[in-house]
Legacy VTK file of the C-alpha trace (Angstrom):
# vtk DataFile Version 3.0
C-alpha trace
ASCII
DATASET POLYDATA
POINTS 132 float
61.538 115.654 27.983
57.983 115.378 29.850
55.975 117.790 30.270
54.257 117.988 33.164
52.673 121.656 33.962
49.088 120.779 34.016
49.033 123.870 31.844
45.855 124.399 29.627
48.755 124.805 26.606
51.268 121.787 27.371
52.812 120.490 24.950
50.016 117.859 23.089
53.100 115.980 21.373
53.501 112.217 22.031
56.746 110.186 21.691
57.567 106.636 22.450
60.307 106.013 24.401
61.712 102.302 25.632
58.072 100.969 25.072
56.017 103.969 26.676
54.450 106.754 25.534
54.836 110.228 26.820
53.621 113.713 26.575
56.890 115.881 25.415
58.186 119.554 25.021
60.065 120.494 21.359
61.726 122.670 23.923
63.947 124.396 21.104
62.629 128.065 21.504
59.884 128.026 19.584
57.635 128.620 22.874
59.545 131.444 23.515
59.122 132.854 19.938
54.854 132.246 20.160
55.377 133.943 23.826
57.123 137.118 22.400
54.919 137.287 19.236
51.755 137.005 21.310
52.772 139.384 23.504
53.725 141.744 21.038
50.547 141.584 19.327
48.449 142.258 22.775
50.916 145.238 23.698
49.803 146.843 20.009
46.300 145.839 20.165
46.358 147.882 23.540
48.352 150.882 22.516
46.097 150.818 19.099
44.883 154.380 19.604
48.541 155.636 19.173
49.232 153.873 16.142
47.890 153.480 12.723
48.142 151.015 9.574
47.214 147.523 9.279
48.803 144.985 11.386
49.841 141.929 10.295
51.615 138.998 11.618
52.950 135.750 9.635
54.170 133.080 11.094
57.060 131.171 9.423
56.554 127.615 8.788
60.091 125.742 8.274
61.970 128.176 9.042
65.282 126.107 9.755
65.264 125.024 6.437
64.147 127.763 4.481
61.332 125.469 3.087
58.918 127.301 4.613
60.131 131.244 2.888
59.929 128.932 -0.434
56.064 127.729 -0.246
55.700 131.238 1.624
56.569 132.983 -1.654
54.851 130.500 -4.319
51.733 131.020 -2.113
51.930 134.593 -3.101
52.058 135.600 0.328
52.549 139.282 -0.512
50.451 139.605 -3.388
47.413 138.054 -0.792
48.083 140.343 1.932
50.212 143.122 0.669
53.889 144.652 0.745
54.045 145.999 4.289
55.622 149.222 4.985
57.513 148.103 7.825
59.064 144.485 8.702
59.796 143.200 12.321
61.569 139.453 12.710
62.134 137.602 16.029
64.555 135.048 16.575
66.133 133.772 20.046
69.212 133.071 20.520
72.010 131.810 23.376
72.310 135.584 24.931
72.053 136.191 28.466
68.290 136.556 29.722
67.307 140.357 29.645
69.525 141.135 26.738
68.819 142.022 23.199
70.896 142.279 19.858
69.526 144.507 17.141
70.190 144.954 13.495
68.791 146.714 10.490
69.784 143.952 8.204
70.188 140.436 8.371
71.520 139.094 11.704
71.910 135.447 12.229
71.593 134.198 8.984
72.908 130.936 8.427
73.231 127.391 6.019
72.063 124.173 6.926
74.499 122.933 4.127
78.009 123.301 3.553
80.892 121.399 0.838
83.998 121.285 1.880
86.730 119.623 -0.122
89.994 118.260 0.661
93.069 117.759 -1.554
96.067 115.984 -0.508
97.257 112.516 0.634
95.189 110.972 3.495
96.434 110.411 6.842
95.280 109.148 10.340
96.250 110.807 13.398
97.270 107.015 14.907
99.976 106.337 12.753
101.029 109.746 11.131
104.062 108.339 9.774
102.755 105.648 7.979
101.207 108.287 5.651
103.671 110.317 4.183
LINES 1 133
132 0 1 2 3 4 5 6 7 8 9 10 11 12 13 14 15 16 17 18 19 20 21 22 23 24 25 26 27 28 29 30 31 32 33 34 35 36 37 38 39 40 41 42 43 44 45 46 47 48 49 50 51 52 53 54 55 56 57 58 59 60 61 62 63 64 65 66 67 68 69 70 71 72 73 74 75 76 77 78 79 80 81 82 83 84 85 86 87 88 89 90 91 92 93 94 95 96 97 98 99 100 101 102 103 104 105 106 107 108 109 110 111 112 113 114 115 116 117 118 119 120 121 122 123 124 125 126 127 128 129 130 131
């Protein structure tokens, strides 16, 4: 996908494709999720006289294979910058635009892996009969 806003923040990505190379989107949601968490952060800033605490936000590196949590933790990332008192996570998904889901626990949670094992005689949906 090209990317072709003119934009000051277009996507700096390059990709070769049948011999050329082009400027490309990742286009996966992750622009959304910078939107949102940039927003957020200049709607707090704003509003900071009616709040108190330290705010802090962390990015996720890796976050669709967990890699990320996992050098996120051996970093130390909490002992660095401390337990917060309250936790916030942000994650699109395929809803219709203007909606939101909440939940107080996990929501969306998900493997990238999965074994699955079959046991039985093997069969081919051509020539079912030849099979049993």
């Amino acid at each position: 996908m090209t990317e072709r806003t003119g934009l000051p923040y277009a996507s700096q990505a390059r990709a070769m494709w049948q011999g050329l190379e082009t400027s490309v989107a990742h286009s996966c949601g992750h622009d959304i999720h910078m939107a949102a968490w940039l927003g957020a952060a200049r709607a707090l800033a704003a509003l900071r006289d009616q709040w108190h605490g330290t705010l802090l936000f962390v990015g996720q590196p890796a976050e669709e294979t967990g890699g990320g949590a996992k050098a996120m933790l051996a970093d130390e990332v909490i002992r660095r910058f401390g337990k917060p008192d309250f936790g916030f996570a942000l994650h699109v998904g395929p809803m219709p635009a203007g909606m939101v889901f909440y939940s107080a626990g996990p929501m969306s949670s998900t493997s990238d892996a999965i074994d699955i094992v079959f046991h039985g005689r093997g069969g081919h949906g051509s020539a079912p009969s030849a099979y049993h």
